[in-house]
ROTIVEX-803615 format. One record per residue (C-alpha): residue in three letters; x, y, z. Coordinates in Angstrom, 3 decimals. Each point is the difference from the previous one (the first is absolute). Layout:
ROTIVEX-803615
PT   resn         xx         yy         zz
PT    ALA          X          Y          Z
...
//
This chain:
ROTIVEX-803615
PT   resn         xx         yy         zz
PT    UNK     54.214    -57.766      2.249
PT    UNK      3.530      1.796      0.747
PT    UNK      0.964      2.984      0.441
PT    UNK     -1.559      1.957     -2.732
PT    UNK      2.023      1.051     -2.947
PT    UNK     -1.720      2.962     -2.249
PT    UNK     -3.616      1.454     -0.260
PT    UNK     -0.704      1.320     -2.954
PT    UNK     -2.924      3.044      0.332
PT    UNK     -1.444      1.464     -2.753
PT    UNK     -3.626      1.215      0.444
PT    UNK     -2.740      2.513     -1.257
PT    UNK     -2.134     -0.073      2.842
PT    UNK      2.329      0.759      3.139
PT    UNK     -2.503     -0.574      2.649
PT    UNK      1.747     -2.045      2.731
PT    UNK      3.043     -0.243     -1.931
PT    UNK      2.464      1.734      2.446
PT    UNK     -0.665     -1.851      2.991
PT    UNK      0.594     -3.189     -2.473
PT    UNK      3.032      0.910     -0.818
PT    UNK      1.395      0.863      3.475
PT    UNK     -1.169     -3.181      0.868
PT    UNK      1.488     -1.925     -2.668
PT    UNK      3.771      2.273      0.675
PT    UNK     -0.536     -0.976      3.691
PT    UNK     -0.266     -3.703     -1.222
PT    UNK      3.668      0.931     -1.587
PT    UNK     -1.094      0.666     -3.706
PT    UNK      1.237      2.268     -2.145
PT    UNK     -2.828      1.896     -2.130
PT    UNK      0.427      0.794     -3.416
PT    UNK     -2.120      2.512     -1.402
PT    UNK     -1.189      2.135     -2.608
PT    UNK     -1.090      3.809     -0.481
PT    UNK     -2.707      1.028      2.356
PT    UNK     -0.442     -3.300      1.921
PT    UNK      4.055      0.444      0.506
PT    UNK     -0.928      3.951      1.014
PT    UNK     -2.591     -0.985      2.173
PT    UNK      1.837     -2.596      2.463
PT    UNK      3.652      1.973     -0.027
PT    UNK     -2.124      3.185      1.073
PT    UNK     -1.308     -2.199      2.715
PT    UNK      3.500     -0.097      1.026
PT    UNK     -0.252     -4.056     -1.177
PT    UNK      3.617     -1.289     -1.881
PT    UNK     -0.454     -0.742     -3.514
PT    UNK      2.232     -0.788     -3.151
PT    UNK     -1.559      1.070     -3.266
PT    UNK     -0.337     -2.359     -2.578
PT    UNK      2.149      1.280     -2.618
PT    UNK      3.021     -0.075      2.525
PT    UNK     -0.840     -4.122      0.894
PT    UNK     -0.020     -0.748     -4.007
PT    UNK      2.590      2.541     -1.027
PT    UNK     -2.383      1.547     -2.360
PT    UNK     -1.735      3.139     -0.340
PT    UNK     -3.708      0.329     -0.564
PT    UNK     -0.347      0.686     -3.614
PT    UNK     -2.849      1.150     -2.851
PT    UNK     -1.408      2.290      2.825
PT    UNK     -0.304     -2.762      2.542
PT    UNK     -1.323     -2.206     -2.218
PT    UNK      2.878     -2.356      0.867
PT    UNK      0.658     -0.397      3.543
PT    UNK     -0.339     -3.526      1.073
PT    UNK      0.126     -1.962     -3.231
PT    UNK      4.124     -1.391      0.667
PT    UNK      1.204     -3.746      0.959
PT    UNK      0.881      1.357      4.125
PT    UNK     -3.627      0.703     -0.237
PT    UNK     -1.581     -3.014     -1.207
PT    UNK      2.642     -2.311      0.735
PT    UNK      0.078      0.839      3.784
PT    UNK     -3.930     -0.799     -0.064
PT    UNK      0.173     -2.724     -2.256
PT    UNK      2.851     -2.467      1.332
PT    UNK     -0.476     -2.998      1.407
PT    UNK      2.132      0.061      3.947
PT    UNK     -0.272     -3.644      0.214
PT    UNK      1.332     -0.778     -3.592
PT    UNK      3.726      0.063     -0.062
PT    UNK     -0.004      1.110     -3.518
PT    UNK     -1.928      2.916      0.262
PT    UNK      1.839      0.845      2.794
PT    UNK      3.273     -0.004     -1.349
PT    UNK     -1.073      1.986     -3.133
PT    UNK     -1.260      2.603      2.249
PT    UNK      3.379      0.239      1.646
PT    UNK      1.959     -0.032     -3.221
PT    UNK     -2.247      3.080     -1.243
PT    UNK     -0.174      1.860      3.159
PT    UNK     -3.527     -0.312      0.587
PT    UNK     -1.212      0.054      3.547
PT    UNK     -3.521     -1.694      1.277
PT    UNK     -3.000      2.538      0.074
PT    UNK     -1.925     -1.847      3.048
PT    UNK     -2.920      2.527      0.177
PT    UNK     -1.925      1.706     -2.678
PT    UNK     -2.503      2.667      0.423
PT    UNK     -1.734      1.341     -2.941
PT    UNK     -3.157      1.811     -0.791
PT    UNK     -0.569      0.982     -3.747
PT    UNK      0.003      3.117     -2.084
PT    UNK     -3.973      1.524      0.737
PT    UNK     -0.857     -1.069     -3.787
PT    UNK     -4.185     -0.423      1.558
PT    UNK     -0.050      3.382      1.358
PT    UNK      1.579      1.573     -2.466
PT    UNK     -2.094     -1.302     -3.017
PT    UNK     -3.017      0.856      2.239
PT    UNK      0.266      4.045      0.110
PT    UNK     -2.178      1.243     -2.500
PT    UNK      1.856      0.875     -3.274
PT    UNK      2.972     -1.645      0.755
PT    UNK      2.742      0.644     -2.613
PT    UNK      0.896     -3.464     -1.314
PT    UNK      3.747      0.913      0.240
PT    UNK     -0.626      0.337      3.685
PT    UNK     -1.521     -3.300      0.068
PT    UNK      3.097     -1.729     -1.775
PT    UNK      2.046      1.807      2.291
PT    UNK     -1.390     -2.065      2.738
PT    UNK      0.236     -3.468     -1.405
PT    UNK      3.067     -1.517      2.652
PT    UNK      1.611     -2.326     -1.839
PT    UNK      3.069     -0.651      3.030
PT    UNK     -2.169     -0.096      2.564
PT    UNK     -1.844     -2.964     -1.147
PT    UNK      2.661     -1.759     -1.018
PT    UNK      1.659      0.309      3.509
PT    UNK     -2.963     -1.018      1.331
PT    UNK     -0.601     -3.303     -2.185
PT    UNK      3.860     -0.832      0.403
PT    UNK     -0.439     -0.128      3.674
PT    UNK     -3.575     -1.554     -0.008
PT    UNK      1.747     -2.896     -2.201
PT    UNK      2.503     -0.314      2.509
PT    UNK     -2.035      0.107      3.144
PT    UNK      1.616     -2.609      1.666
PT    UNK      3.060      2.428      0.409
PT    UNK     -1.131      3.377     -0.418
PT    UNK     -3.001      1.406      2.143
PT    UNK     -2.105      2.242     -2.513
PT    UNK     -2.052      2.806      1.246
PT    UNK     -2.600      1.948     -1.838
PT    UNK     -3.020      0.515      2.166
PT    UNK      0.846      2.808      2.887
PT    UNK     -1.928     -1.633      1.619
PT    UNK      2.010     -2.813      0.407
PT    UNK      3.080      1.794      1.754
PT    UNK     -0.379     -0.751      3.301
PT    UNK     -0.963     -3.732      0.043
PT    UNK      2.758     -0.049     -2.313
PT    UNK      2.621      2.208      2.180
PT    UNK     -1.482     -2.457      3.106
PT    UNK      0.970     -3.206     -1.947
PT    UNK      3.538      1.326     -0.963
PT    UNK      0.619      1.128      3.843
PT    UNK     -0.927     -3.804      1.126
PT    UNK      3.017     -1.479     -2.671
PT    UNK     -2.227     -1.391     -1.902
PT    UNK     -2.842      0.598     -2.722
PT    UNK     -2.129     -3.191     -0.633
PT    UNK     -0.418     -0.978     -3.612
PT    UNK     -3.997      0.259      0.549
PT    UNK      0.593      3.861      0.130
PT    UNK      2.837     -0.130     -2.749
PT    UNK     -2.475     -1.739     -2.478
PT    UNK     -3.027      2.514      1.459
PT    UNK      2.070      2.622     -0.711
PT    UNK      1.472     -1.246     -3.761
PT    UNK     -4.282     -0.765     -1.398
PT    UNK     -0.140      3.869      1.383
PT    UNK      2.723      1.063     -2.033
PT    UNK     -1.489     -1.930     -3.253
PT    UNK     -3.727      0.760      0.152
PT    UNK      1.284      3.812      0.869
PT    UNK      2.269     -0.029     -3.651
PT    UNK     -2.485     -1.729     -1.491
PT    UNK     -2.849      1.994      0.598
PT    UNK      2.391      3.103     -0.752
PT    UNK      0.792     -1.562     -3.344
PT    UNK     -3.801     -0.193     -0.322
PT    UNK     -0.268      3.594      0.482
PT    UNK      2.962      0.908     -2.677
PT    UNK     -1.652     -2.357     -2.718
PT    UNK     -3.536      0.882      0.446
PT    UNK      0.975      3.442      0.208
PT    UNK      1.871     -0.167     -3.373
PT    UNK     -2.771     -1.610     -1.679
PT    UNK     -1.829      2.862      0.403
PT    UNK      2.125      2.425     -1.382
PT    UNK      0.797      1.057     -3.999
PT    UNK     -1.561     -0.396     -3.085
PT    UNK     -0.172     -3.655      0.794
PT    UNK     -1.560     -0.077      3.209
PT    UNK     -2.539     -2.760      0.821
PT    UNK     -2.775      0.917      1.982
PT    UNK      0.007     -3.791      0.896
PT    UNK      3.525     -1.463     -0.093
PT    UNK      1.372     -3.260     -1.900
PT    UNK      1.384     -1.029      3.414
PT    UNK     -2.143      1.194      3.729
PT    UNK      1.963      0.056      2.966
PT    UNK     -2.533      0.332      3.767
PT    UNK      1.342      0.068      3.113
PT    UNK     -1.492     -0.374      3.096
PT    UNK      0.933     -0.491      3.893
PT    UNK     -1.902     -2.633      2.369
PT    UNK     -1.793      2.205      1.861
PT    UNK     -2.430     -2.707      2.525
PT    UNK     -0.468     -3.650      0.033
PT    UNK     -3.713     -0.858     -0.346
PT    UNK     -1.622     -2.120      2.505
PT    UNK     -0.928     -2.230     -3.606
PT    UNK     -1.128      1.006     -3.474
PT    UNK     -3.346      0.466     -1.068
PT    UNK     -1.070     -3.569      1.344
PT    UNK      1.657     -1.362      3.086
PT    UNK      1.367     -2.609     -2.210
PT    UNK      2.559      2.251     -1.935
PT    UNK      2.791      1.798      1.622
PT    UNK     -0.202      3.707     -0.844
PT    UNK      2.748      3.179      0.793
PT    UNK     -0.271      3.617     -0.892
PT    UNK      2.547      2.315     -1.742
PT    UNK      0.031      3.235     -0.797
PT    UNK      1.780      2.528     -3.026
PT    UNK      2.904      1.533      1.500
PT    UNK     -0.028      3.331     -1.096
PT    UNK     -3.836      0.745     -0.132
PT    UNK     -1.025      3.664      0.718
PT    UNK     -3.770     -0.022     -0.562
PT    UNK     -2.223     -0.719      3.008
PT    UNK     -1.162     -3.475     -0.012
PT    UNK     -1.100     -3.132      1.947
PT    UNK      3.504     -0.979     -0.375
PT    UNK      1.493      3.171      1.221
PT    UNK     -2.364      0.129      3.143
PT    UNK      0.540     -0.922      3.677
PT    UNK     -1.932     -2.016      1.666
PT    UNK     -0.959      1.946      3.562
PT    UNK     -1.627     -2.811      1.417
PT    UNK     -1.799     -3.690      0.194
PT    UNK      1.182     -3.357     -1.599
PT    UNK      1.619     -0.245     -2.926
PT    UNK     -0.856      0.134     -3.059
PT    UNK     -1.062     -2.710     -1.844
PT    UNK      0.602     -0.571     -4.011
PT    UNK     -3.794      0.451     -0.982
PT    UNK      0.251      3.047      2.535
PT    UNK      2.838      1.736     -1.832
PT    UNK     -1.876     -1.153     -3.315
PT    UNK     -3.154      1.947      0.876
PT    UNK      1.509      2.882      2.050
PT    UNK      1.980      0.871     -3.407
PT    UNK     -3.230     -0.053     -2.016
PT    UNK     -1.943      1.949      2.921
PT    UNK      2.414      2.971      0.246
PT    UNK      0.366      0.008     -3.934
PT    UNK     -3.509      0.476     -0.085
PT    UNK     -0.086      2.979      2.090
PT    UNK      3.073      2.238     -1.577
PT    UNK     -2.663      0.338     -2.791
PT    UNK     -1.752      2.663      2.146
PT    UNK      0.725      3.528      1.021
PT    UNK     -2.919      0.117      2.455
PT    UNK     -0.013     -2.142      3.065
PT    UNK     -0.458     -3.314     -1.161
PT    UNK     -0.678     -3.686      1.947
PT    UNK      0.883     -3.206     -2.016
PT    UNK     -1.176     -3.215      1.125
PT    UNK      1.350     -2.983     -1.448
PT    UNK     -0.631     -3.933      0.602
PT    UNK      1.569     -2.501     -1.990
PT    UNK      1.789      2.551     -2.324
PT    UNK     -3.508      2.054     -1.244
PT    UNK     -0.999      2.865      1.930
PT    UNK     -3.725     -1.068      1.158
PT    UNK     -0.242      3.489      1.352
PT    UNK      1.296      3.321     -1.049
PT    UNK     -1.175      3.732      1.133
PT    UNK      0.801      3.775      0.362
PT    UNK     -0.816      2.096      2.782
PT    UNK      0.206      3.677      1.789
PT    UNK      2.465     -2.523      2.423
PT    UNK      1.207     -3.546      0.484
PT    UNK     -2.206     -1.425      2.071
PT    UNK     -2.865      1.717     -2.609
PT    UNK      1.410     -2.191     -2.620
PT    UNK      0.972     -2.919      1.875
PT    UNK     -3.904     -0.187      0.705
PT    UNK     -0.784      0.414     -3.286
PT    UNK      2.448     -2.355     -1.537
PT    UNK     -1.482     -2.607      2.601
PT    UNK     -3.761      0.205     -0.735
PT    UNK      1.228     -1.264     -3.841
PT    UNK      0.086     -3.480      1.519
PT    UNK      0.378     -0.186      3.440
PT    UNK     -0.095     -3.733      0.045
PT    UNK      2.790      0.277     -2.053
PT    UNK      2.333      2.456      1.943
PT    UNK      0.123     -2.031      2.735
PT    UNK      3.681     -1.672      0.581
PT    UNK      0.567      2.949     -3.138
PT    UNK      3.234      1.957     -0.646
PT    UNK     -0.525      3.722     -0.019
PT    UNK      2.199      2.809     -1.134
PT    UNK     -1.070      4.075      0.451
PT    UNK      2.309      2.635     -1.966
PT    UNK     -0.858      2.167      3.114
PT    UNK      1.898     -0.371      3.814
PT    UNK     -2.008     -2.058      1.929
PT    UNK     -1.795      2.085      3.214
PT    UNK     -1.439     -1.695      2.958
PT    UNK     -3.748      0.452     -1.528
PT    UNK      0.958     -2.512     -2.948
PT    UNK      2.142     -2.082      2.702
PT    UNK     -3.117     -0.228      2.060
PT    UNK     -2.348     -1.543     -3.010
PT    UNK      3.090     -2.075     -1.247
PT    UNK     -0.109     -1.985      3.488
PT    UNK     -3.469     -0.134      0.047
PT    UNK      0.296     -3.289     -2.155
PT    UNK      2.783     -2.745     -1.672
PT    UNK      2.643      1.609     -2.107
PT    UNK      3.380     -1.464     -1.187
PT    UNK      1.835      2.677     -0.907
PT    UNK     -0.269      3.916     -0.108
PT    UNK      2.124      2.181     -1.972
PT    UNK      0.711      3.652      0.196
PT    UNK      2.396      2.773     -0.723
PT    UNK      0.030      0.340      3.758
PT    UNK     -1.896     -0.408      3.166
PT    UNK     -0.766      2.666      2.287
PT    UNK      1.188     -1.268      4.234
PT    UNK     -3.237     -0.213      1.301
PT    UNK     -1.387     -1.946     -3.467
PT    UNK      3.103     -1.970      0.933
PT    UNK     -0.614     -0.848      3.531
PT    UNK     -3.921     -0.973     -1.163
PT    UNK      1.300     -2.206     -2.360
PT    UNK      2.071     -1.704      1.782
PT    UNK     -2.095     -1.812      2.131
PT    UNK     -0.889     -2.603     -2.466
PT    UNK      3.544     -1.707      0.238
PT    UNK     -0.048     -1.918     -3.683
PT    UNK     -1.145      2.796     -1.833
PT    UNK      2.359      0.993     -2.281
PT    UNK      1.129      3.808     -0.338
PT    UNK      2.367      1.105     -2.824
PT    UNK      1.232      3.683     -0.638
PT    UNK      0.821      0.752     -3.663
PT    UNK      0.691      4.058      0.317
PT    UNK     -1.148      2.650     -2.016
PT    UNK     -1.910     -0.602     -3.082
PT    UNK     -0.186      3.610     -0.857
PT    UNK      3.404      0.309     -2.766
PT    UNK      0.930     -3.116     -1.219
PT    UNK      1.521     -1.077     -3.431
PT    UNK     -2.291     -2.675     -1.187
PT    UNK      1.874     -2.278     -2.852
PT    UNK      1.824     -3.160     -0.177
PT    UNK     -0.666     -3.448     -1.244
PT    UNK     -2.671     -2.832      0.584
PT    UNK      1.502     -3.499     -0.039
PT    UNK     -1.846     -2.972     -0.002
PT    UNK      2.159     -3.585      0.946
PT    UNK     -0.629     -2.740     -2.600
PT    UNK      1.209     -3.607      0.086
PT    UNK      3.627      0.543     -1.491
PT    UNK     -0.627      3.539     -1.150
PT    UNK     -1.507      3.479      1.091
PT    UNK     -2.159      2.520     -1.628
PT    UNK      0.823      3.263      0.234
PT    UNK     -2.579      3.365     -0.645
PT    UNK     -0.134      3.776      1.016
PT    UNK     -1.956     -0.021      3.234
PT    UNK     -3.986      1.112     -1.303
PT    UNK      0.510      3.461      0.952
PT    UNK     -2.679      1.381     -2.302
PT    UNK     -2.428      2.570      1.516
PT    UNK     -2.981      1.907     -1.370
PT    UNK      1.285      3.820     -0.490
PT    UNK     -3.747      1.598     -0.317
PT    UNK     -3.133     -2.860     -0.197
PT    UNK     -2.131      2.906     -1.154
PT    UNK      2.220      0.164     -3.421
PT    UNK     -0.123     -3.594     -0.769
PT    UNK     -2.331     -1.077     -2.932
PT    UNK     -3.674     -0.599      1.433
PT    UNK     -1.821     -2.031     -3.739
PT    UNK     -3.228     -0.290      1.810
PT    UNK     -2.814      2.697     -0.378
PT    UNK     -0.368      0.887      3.333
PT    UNK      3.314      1.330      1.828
PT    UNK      0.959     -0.403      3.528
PT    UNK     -1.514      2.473      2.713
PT    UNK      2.744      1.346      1.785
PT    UNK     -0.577     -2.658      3.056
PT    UNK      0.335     -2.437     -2.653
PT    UNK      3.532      1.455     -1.270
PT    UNK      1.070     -0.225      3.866
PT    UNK     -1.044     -3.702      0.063
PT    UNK      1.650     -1.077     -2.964
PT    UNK      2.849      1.825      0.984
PT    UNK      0.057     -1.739      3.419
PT    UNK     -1.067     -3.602     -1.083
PT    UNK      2.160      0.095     -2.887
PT    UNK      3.297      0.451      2.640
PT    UNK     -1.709     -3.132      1.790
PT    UNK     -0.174     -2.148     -2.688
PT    UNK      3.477      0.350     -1.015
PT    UNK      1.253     -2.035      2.945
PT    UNK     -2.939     -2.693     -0.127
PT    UNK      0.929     -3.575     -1.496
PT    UNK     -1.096     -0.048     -3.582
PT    UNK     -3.111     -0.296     -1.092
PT    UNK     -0.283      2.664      2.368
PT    UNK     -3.650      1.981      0.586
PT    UNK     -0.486      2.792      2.273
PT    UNK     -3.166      2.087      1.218
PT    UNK      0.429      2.828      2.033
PT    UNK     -1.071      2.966      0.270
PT    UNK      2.482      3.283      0.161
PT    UNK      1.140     -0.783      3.640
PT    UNK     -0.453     -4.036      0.945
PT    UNK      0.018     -2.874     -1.566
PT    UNK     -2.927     -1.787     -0.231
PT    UNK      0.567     -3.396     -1.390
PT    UNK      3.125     -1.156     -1.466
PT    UNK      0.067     -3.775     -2.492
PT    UNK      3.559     -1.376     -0.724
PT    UNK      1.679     -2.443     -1.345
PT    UNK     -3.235     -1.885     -1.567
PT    UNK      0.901     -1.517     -3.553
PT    UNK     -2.965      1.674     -1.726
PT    UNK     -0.375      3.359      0.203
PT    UNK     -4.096      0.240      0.644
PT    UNK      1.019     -2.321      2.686
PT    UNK      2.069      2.419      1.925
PT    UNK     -3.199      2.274     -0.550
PT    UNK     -2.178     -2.253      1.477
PT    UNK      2.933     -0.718      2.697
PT    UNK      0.122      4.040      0.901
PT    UNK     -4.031      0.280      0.199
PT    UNK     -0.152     -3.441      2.210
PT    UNK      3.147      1.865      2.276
PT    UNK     -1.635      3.358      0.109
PT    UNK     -1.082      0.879      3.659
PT    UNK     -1.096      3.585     -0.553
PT    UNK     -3.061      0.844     -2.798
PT    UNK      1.528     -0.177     -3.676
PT    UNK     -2.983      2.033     -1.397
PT    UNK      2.171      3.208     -1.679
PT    UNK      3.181     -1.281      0.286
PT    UNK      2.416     -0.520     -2.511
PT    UNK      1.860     -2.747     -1.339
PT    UNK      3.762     -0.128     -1.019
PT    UNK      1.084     -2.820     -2.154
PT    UNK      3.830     -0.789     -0.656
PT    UNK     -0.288     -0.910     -3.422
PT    UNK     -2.327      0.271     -2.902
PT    UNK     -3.473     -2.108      0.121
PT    UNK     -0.050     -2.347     -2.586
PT    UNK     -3.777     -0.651      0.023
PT    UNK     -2.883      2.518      1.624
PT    UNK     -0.985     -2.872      2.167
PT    UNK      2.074      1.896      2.570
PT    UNK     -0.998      2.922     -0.194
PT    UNK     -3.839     -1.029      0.016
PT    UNK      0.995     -1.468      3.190
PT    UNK      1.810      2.869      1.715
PT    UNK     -3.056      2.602     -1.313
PT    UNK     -2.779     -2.759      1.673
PT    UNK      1.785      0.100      3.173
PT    UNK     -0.110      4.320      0.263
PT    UNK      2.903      0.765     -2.080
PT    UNK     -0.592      3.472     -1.805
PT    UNK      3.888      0.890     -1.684
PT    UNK      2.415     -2.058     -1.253
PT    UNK      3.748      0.483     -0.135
PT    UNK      2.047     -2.889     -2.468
PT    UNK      3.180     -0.263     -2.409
PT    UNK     -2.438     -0.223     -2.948
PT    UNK      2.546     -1.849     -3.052
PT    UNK     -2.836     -3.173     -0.132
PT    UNK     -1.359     -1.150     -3.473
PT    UNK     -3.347      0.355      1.539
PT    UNK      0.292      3.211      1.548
PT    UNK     -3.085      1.657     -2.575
PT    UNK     -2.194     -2.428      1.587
PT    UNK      1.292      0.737      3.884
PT    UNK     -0.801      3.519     -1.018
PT    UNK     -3.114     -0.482     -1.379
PT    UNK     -1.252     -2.233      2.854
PT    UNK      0.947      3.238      2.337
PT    UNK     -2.047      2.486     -1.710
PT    UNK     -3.006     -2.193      0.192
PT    UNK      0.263     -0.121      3.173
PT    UNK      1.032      3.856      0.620
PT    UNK      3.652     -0.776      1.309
PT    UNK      2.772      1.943     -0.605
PT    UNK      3.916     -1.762     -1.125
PT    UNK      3.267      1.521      0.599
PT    UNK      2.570     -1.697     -2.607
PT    UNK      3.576      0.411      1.896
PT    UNK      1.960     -1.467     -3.127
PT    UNK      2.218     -2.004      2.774
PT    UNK     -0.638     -3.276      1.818
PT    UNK      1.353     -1.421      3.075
PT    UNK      0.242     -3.688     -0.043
PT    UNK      1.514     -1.330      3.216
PT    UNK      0.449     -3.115      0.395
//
């Protein structure tokens, strides 16, 4: 590359930006410049021409029209090596733009303050800014394109050495488009939502996601696997968390770590999840951590072993302690005190991820599930159980108060089991957990064969109605004294009827929670 004609700067987020630029004038460009990207580098004491004086004409419709002219667009656009273009340029007095640095109007942040004022939001829809940047991207093989601050100095490094390699030209152009493309995304899902019209689920769905890890392989060795995560996620998450230690993570590992630390924003108190192949075979609450991690362990300790477990509590060195004291994959936590830290440590593959505070968090959002050719798209099952003790109880005998607390408990268990999902517990600990069986009195008889702790006055949660009383027979031979279920089965006179004769007492919820 020559000596560098003109840089054209134009950027919302100025982090960096001024030692780019005196780099770039150093180089022998000239910047051009708008507003306060043109404020900040001349107050740096950095030369630069504003854009209105390069094209000859002012900003207009209260900046809406800065860039948008042919010395613009046709100093990014034209070909150097094609006499044609070339010529044209001279003959309309438009000079090569070798350098473009652009960051957009902050349309994400902007839409994400609460109440935001939809004229405030239209407002900061940049409609030059991407177009610089695609005009550029398109002719990469001319004009560098910057829109990634982080990208200035490797960028600044290649222009000081004469040349930038086309590798980092075309790295730098699939930036540009997956950056307007996902803030197109933004704009038309945003939109969608708006107005009389607005569609909770839009005709047309537009995701984006960044690469975030390479997987050692998929979920056999045989399949090549990578992980990516939503830009722009707030809410704490396996995807959001840092990994403080051991290998890495592994697809079925991110897969059950989710489901583990899912599990355990359902409680308030301190809470230990443990989860093997995506079911939690263990789940407890405690005075502390390492209370509940015992507890959540004696469910199935068989089981647990090689588990993932997630606590909604900082890990001390007492849980730390009983963690090493056998084979875990992963632990998760908001965060782990030094000296639980240092303890855990010492197993070297053990896998430690930090997710942050649970405490506020803004729980909404979308669960997608990847089809052959197409995708299905839901709310995320938020639903929660405002007051057990208010929900319709059809059986002649109503809960004790223990029994409330166990429903209550199980109930938040079941949710996150793989349908047919059965539960017993008691208000505290799980005490045997069936999933995933075809038949529902098979997951019954799959929970009781599981149970390691006595089932005798425990009770059972059920994530959908029971279509026969064959399961409920079951549950009430193996201990099982309350009930909680959806209720909505043809049969459910009968389930009721089999309870009373046997002196059990059913909560009805009126919601299910099928997971498949």
């Amino acid at each position: 590359m020559g000596k560098l004609s003109h840089a054209l700067i134009s950027v919302s987020d100025k982090t960096g930006v001024v030692e780019f630029a005196r780099g770039l004038v150093e180089l022998g460009a000239t910047i051009l410049s708008t507003g306060g990207t043109a404020n900040a580098i001349r107050t740096a004491g950095v030369p630069v021409t504003e854009v209105s004086s390069h094209t000859g004409s002012p900003e207009i419709l209260g900046g809406r029209v800065k860039t948008l002219h042919p010395k613009i667009h046709g100093g990014l656009l034209g070909r150097r090596g094609r006499a044609d273009d070339v010529q044209q340029m001279q003959e309309q007095g438009i000079e090569p733009i070798d350098v473009v640095v652009v960051n957009l109007y902050p349309f994400e942040s902007t839409i994400a303050k609460p109440d935001c004022p939809f004229e405030d939001a239209i407002e900061n829809i940049d409609i030059g800014g991407p177009s610089m940047l695609r005009s550029a991207a398109k002719n990469h093989a001319d004009v560098v394109v910057v829109v990634d601050p982080g990208d200035y100095g490797r960028v600044l490094e290649a222009l000081q050495s004469g040349s930038v390699p086309l590798t980092l030209r075309r790295e730098l152009a699939r930036k540009v488009f997956r950056h307007t493309s996902r803030y197109d995304g933004l704009i038309a899902n945003y939109l969608g939502r708006q107005g009389e019209t607005a569609d909770k689920f839009p005709a047309s769905l537009s995701l984006t996601y960044e690469r975030a890890e390479i997987l050692r392989y998929g979920e056999n060795p045989h399949q090549e696997g990578a992980f990516y995560r939503e830009i722009g996620g707030t809410e704490p998450s396996i995807s959001l968390g840092r990994q403080l230690h051991g290998k890495a993570m592994s697809y079925n590992n991110y897969l059950d770590a989710n489901s583990a630390l899912e599990l355990a924003k359902e409680f308030s108190d301190p809470a230990v999840v443990i989860i093997k192949h995506n079911n939690p075979c263990g789940v407890a609450l405690g005075e502390t951590p390492v209370e509940a991690y015992r507890k959540a362990r004696e469910t199935d300790p068989v089981s647990a072993f090689g588990g993932v477990i997630a606590c909604n509590r900082p890990v001390d060195p007492d849980m730390a302690k009983e963690v090493t004291s056998t084979f875990v994959e992963v632990l998760i936590a908001p965060v782990f005190t030094d000296e639980a830290l240092a303890e855990l440590q010492r197993k070297k593959d053990l896998r430690l991820l930090t997710v942050g505070s649970l405490e506020s968090q803004t729980r909404d959002g979308y669960d997608l599930k990847k089809l052959v050719g197409g995708l299905i798209l839901q709310d995320r099952d938020l639903g929660a159980l405002a007051d057990v003790k208010a929900l319709t109880v059809p059986t002649k005998r109503k809960p004790t108060d223990d029994e409330y607390a166990a429903c209550a408990f199980a109930w938040k268990v079941c949710k996150h089991v793989k349908s047919n999902a059965i539960v017993f517990a008691n208000a505290t600990q799980t005490v045997g957990v069936g999933a995933g069986q075809m038949s529902r009195v098979d997951s019954v008889k799959l929970a009781e064969m599981k149970a390691n702790l006595p089932i005798k006055g425990c009770v059972m949660a059920s994530d959908a109605f029971f279509p026969f009383r064959d399961g409920l027979d079951a549950a009430v031979r193996a201990g099982v004294t309350a009930v909680i279920q959806p209720g909505g089965s043809i049969r459910d006179e009968e389930v009721v009827k089999a309870a009373d004769e046997q002196d059990v007492a059913m909560i009805l919820t009126g919601m299910r929670h099928f997971r498949h």
